[in-house]
Backbone atoms as SQL, in Angstrom:
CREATE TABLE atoms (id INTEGER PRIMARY KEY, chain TEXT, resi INTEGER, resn TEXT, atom TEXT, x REAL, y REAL, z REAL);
INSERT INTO atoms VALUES
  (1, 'A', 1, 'UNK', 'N', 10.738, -8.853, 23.749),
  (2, 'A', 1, 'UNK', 'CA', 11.067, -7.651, 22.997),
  (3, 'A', 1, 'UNK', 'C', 12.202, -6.915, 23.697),
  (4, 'A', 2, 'UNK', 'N', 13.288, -6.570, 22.918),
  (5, 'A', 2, 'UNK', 'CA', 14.146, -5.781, 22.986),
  (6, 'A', 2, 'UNK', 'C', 13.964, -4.361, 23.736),
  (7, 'A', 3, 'UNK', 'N', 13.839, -3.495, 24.879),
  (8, 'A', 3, 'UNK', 'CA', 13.764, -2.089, 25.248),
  (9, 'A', 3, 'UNK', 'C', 14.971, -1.366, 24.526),
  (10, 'A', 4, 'UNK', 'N', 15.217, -0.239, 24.147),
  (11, 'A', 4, 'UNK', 'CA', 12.962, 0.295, 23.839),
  (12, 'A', 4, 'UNK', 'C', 12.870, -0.434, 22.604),
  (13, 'A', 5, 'UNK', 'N', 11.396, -0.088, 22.544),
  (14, 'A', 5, 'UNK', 'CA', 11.085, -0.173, 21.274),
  (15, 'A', 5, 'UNK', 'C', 9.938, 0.991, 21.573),
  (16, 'A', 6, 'UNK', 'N', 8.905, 0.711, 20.290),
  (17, 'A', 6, 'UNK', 'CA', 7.777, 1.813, 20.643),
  (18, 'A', 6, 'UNK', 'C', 6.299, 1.181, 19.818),
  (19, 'A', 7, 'UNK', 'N', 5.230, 1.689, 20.347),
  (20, 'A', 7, 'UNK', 'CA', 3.958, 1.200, 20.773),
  (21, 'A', 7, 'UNK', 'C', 3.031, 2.400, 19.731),
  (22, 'A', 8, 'UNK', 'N', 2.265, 1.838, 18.971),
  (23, 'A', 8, 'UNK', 'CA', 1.263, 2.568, 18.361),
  (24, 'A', 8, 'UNK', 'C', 0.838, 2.104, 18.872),
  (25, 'A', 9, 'UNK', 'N', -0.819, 3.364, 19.500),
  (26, 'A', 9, 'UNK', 'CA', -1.865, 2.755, 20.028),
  (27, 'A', 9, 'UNK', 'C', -2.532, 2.796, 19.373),
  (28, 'A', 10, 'UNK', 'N', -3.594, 2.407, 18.861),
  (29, 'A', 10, 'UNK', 'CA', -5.336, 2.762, 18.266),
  (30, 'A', 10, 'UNK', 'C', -6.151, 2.826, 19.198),
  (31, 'A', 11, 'UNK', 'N', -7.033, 3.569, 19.191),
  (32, 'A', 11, 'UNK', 'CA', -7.967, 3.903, 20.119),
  (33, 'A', 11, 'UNK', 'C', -9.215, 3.980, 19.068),
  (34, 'A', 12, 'UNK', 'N', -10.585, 3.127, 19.122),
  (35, 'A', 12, 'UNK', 'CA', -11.439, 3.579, 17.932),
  (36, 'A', 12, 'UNK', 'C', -12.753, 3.573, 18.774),
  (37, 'A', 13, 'UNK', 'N', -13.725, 4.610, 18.125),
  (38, 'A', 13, 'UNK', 'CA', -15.133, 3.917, 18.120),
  (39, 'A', 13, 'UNK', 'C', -15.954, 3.825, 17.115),
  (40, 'A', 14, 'UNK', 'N', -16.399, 2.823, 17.003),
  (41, 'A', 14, 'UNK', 'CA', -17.075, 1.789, 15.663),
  (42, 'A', 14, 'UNK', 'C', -18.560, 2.805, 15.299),
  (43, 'A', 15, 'UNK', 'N', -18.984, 2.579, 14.017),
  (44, 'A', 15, 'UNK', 'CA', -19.917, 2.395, 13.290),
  (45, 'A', 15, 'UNK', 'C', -20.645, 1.302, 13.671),
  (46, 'A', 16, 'UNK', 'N', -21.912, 1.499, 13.075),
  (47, 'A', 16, 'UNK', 'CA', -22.885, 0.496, 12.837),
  (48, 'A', 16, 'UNK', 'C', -22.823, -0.814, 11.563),
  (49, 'A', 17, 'UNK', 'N', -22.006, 0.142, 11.132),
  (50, 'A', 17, 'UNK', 'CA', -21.508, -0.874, 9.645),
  (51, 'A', 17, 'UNK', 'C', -20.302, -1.915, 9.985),
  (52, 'A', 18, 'UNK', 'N', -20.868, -3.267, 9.930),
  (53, 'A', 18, 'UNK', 'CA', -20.188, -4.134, 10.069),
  (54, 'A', 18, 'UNK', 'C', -19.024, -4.349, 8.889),
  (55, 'A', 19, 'UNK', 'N', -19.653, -5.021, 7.648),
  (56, 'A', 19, 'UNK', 'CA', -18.676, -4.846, 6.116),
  (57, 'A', 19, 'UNK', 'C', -17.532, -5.568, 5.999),
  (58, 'A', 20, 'UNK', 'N', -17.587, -6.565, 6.484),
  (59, 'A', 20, 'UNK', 'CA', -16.322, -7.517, 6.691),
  (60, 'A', 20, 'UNK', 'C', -14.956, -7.171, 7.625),
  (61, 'A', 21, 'UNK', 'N', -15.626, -6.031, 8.436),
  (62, 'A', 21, 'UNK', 'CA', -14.627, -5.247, 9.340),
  (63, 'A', 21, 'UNK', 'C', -13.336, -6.433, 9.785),
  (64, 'A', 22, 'UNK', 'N', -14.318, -7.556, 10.699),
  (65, 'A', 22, 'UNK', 'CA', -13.274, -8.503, 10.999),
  (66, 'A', 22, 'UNK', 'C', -12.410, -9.101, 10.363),
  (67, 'A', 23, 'UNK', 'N', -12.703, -9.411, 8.984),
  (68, 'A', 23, 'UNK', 'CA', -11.760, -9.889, 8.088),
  (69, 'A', 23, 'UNK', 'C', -10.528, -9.360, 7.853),
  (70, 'A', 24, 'UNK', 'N', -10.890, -7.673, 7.642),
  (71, 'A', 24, 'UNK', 'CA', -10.072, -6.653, 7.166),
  (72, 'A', 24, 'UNK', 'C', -8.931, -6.731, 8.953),
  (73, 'A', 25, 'UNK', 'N', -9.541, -6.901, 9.787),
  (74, 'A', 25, 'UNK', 'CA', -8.847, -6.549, 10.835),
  (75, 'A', 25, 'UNK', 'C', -7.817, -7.444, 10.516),
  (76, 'A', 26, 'UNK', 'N', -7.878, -8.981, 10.590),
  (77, 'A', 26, 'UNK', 'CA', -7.003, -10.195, 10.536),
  (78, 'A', 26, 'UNK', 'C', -6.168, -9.883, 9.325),
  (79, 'A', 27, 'UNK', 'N', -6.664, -9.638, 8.508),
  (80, 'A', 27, 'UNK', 'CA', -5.689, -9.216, 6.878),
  (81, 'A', 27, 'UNK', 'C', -4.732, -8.276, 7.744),
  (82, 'A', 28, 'UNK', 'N', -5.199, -7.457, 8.162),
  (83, 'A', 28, 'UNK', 'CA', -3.694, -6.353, 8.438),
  (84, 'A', 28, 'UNK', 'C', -2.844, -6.735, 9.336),
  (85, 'A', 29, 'UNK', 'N', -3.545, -7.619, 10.593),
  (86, 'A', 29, 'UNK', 'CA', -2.664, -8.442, 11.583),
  (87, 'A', 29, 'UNK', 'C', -1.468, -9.328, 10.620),
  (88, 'A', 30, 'UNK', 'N', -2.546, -10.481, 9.518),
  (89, 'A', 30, 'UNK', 'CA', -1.715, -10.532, 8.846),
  (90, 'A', 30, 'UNK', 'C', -0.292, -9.991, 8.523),
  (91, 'A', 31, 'UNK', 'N', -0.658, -8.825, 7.205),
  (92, 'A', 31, 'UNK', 'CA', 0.327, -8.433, 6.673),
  (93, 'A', 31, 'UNK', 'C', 1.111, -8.120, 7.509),
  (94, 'A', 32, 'UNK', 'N', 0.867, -7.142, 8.769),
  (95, 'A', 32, 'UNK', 'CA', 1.862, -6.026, 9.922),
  (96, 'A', 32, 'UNK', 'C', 2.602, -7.231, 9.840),
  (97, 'A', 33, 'UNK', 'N', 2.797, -8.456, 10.808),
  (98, 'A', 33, 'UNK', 'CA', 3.769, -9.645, 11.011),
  (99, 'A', 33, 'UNK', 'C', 4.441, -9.946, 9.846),
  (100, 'A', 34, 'UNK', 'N', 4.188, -9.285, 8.644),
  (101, 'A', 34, 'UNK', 'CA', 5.225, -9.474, 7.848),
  (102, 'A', 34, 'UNK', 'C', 6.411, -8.179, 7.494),
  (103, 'A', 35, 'UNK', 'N', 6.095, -7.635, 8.121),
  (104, 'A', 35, 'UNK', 'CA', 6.680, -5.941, 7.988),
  (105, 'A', 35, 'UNK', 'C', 7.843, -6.194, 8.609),
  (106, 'A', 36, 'UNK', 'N', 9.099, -5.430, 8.276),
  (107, 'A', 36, 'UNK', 'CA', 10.509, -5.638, 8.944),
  (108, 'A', 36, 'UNK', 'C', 10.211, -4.161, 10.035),
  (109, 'A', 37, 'UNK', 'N', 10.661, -4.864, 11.549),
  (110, 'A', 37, 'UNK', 'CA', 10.444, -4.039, 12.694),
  (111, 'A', 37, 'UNK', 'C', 8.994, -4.653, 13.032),
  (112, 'A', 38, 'UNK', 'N', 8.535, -5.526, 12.882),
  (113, 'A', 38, 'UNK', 'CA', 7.204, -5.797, 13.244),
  (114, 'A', 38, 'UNK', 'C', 7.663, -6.737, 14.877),
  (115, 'A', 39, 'UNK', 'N', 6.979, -6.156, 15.847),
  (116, 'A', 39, 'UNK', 'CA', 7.716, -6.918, 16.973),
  (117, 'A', 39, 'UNK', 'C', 6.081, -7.613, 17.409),
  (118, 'A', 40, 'UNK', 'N', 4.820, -7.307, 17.565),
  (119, 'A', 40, 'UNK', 'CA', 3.320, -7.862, 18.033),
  (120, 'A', 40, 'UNK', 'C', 2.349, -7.253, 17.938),
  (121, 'A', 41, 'UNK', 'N', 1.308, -7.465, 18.529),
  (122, 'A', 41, 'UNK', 'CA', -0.009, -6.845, 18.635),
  (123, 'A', 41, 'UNK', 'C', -0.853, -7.377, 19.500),
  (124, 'A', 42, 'UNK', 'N', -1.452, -6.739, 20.361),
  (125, 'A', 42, 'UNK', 'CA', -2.454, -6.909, 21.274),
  (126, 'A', 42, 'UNK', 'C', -4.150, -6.169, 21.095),
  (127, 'A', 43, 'UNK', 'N', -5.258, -6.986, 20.946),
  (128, 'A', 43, 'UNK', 'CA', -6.496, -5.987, 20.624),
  (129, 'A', 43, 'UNK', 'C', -7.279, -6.194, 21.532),
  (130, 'A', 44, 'UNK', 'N', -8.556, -5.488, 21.701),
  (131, 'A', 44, 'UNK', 'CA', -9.719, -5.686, 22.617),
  (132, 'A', 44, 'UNK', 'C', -11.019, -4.875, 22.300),
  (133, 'A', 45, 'UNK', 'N', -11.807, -5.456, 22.400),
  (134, 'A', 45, 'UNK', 'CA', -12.925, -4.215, 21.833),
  (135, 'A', 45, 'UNK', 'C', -14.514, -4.732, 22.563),
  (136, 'A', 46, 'UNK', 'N', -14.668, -3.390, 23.517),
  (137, 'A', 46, 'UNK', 'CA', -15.975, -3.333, 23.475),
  (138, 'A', 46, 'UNK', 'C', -16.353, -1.753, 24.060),
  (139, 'A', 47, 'UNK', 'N', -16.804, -1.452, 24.454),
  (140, 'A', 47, 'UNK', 'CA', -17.461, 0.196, 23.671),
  (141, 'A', 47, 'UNK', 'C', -16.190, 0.621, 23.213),
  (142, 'A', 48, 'UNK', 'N', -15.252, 0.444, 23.336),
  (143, 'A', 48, 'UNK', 'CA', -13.836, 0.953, 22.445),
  (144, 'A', 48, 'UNK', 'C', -13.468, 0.356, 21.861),
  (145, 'A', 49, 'UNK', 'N', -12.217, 0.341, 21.215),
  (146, 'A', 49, 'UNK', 'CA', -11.730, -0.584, 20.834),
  (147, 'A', 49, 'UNK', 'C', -10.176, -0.196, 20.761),
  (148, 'A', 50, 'UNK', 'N', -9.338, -1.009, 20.990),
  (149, 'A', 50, 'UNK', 'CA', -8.210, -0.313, 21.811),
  (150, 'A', 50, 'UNK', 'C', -7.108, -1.804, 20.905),
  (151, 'A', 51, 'UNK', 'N', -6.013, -1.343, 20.076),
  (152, 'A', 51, 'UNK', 'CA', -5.121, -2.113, 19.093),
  (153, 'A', 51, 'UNK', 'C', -3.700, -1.815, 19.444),
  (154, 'A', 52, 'UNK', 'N', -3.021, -2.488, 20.001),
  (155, 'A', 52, 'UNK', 'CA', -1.501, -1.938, 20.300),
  (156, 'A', 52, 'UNK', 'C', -0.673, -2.536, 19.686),
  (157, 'A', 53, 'UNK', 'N', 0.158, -2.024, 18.823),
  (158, 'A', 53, 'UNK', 'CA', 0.841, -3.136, 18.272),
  (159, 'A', 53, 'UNK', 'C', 2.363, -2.271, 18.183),
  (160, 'A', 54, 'UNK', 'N', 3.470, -2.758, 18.117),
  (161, 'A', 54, 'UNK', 'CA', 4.839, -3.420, 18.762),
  (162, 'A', 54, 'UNK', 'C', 5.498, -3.328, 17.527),
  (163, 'A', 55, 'UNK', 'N', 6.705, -2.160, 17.954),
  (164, 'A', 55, 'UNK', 'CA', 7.211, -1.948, 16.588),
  (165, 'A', 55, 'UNK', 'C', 9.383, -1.758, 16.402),
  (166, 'A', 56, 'UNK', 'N', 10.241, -1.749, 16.190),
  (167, 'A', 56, 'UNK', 'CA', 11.393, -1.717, 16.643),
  (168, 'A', 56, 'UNK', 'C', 11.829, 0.037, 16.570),
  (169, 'A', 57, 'UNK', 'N', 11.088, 0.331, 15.885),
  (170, 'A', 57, 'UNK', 'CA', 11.695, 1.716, 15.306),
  (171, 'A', 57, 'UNK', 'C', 10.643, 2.803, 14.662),
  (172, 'A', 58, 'UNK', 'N', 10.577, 3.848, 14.845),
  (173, 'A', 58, 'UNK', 'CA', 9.699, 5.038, 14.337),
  (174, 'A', 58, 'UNK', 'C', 9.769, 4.749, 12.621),
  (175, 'A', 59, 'UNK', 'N', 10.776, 4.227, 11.847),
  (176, 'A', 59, 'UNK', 'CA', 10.950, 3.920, 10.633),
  (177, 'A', 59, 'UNK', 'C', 9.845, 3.265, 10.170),
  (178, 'A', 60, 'UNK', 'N', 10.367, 1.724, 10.445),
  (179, 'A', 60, 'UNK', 'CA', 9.206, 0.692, 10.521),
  (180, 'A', 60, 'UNK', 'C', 7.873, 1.204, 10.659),
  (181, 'A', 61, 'UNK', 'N', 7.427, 1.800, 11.732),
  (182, 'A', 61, 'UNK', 'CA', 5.910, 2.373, 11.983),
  (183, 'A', 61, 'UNK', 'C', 5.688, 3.436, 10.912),
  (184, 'A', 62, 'UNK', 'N', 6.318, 3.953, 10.234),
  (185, 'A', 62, 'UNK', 'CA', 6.391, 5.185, 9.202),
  (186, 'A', 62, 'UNK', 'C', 6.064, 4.005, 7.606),
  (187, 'A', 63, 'UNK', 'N', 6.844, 3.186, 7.909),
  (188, 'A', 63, 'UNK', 'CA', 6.850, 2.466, 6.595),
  (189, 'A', 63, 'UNK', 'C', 5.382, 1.054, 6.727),
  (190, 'A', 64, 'UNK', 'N', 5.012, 0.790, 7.781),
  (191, 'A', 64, 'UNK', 'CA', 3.732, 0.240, 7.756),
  (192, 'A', 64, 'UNK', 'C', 2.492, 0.884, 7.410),
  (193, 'A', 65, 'UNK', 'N', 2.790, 2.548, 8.152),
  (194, 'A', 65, 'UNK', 'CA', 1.767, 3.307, 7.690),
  (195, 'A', 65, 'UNK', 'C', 1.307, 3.804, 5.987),
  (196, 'A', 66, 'UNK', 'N', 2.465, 3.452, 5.104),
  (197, 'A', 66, 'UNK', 'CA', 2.334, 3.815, 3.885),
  (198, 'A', 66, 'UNK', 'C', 2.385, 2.544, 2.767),
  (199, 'A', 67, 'UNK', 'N', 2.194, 1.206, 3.738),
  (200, 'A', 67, 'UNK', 'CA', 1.893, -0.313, 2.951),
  (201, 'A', 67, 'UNK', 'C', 0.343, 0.510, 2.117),
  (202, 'A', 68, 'UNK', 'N', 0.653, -0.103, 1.199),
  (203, 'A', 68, 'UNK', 'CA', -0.520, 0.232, 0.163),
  (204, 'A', 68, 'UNK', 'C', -1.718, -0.690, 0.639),
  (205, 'A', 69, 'UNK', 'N', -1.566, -1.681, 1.315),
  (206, 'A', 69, 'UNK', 'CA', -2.835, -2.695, 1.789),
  (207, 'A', 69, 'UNK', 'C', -3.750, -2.208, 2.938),
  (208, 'A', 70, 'UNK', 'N', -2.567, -1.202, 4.000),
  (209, 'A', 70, 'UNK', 'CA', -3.083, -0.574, 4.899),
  (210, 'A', 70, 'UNK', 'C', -3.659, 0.512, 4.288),
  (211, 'A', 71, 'UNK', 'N', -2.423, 1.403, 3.713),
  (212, 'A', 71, 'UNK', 'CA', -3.420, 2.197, 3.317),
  (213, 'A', 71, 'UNK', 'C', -5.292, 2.432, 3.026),
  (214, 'A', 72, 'UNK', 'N', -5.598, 1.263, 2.005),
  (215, 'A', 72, 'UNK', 'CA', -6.658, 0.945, 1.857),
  (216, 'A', 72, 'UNK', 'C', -7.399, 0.562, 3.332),
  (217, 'A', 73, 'UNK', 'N', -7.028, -0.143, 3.947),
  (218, 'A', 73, 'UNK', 'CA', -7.759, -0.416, 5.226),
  (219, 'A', 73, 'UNK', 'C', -7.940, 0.833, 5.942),
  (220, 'A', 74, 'UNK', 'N', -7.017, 1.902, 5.943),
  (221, 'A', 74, 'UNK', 'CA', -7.355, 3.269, 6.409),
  (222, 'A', 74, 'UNK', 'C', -8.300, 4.077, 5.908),
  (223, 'A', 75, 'UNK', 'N', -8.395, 3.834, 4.457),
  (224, 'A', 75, 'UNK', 'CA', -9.613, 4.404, 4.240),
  (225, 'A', 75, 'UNK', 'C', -10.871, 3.814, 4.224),
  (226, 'A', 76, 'UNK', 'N', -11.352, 2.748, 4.183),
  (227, 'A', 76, 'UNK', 'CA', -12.173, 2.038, 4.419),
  (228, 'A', 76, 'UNK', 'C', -12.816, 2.530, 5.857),
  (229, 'A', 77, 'UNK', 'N', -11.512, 2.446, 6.571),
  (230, 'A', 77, 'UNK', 'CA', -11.815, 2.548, 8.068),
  (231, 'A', 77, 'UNK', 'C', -12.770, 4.351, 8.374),
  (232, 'A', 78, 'UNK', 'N', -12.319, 4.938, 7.343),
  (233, 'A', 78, 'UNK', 'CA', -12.485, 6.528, 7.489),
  (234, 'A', 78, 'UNK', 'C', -13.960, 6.217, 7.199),
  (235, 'A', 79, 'UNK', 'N', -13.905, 5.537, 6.254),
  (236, 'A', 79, 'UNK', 'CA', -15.622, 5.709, 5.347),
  (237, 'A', 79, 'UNK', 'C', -16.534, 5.145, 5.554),
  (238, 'A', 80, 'UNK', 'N', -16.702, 3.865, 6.513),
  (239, 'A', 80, 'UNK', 'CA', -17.622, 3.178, 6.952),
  (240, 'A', 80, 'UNK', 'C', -17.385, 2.487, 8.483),
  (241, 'A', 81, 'UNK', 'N', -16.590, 2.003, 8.724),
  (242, 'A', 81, 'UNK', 'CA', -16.164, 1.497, 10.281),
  (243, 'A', 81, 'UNK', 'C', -15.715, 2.374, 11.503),
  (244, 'A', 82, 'UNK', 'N', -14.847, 3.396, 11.521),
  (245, 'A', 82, 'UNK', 'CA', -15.027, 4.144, 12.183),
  (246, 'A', 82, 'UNK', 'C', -15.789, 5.227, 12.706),
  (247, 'A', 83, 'UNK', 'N', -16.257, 5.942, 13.850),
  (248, 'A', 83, 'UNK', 'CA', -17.406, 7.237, 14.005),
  (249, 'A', 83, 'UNK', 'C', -15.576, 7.987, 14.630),
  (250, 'A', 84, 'UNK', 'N', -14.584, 7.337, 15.227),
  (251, 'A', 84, 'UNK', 'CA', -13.410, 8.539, 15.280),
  (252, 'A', 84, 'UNK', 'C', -12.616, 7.468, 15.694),
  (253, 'A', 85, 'UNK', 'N', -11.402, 7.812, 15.495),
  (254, 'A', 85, 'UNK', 'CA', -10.091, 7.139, 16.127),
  (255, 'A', 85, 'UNK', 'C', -9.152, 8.300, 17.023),
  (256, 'A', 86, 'UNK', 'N', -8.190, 7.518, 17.518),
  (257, 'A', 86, 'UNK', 'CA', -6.638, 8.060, 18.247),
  (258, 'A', 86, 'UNK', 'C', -5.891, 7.245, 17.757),
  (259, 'A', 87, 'UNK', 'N', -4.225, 7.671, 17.357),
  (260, 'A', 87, 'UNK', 'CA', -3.672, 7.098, 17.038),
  (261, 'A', 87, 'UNK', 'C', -2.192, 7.792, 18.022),
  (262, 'A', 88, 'UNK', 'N', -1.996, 6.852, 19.026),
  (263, 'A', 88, 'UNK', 'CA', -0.798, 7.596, 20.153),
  (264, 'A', 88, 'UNK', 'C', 0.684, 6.180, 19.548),
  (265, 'A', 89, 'UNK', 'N', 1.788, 7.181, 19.684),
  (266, 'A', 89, 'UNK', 'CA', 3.084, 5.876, 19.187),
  (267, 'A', 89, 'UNK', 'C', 3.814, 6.725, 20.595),
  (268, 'A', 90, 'UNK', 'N', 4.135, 5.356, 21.075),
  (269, 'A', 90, 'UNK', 'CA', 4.921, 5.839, 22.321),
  (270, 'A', 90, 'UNK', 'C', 6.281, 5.449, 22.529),
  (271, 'A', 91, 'UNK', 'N', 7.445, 5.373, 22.968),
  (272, 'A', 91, 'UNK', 'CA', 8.663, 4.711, 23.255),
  (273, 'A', 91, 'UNK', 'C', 8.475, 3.871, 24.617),
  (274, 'A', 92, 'UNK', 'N', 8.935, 2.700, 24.352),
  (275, 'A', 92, 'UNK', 'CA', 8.623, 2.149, 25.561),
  (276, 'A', 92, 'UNK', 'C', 10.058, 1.678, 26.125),
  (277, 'A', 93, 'UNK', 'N', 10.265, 2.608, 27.392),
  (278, 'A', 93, 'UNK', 'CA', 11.634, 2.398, 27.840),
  (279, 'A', 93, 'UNK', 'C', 11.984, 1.096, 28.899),
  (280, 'A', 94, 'UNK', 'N', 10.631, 1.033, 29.413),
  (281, 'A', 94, 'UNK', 'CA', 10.626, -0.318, 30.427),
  (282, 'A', 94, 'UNK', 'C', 9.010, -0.975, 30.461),
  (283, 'A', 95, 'UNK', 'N', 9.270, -2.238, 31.070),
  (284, 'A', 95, 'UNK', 'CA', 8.542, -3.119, 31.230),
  (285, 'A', 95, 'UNK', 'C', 8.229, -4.005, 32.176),
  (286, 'A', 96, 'UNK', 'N', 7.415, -4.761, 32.762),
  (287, 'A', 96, 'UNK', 'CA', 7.280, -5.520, 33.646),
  (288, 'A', 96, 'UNK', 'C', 6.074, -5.995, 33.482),
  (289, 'A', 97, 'UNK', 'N', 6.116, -8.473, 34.123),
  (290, 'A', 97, 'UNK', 'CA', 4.523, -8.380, 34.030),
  (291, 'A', 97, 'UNK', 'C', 4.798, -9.425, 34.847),
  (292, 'A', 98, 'UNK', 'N', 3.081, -10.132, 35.115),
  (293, 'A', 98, 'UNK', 'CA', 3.485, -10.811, 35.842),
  (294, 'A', 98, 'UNK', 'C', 2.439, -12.078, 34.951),
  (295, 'A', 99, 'UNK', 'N', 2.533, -13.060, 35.916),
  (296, 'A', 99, 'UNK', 'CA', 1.975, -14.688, 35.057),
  (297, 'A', 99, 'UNK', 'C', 2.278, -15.542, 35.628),
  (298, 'A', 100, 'UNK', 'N', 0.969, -16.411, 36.053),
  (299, 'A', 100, 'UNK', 'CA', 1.293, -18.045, 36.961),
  (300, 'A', 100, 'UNK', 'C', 1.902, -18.841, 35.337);
């Protein structure tokens, strides 16, 4: 990835209601990788659940947020899968990692 770019975080904690949650998750992984400015995504979840995903431009992240598919997954998410979220978008000016 190109610097900068910038980083929505999700931050969630789950419901008891399962509801095809996982499916819905992969559908939006899905679609996002088809979004122009779509740069990745990284997830993890256990008592949290923590979604970062990789974007070129505040545009792009403006215009994923108002996909009509997400949309729906946002509310879904309001009405049965989530008990609260965070949603942090950051600029990411540098980077570094490491890997055998």
């Amino acid at each position: 990835m190109q610097i900068p770019y910038y980083a929505v975080i999700f931050t969630s904690t789950r419901t008891e209601i399962d509801d095809n949650y996982a499916e819905m998750g992969a559908k939006m992984v899905a679609l996002a990788k088809q979004q122009p400015g779509f740069l990745g995504v990284e997830s993890a979840r256990n008592e949290i659940g923590i979604t970062v995903s990789y974007w070129e431009s505040l545009e792009a992240i403006s215009n994923w947020k108002q996909n009509l598919d997400h949309l729906d997954a946002q509310f879904l998410g309001r009405q049965k899968w989530y008990e609260n979220y965070t949603v942090r978008i950051a600029k990411v000016e540098k980077e570094y990692s490491f890997g055998r």
